[in-house]
Steps between C-alpha positions, in 0.01 A plus 500: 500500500689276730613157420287353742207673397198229405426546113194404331442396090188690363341419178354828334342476162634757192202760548556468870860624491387730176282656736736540818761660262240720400421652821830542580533753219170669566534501879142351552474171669164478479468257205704220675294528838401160491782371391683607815191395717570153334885464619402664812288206601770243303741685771277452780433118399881408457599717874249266672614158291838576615375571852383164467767308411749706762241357733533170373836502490566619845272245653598199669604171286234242433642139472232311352500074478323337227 
């Protein structure tokens, strides 16, 4: 993983991570199916907030009077 590389804190609960570890020994992913259906769409959420705020950032300057 490069320095650079955007990183992103995930909160998994003790039967959650029981679970993972658990398919990694038996090989079947199965079990945590939804679970990785459920950071797939976190993923998809957080690409297209920061799409939004590169978007924001990279548009013109506002000076606003009040």
């Amino acid at each position: 993983m490069s320095e650079f590389e955007t990183r992103f804190l995930v909160s998994l609960s003790e039967r959650e991570i029981e679970t993972i570890l658990s398919c990694l020994h038996t090989g079947s992913m199965e079990p945590v199916s939804e679970l990785i259906e459920r950071l797939e769409r976190r993923l998809s959420a957080r690409k297209k907030e920061l799409e939004n705020l590169k978007e924001l950032t990279e548009g013109p300057d506002y000076q606003v009077g009040i």
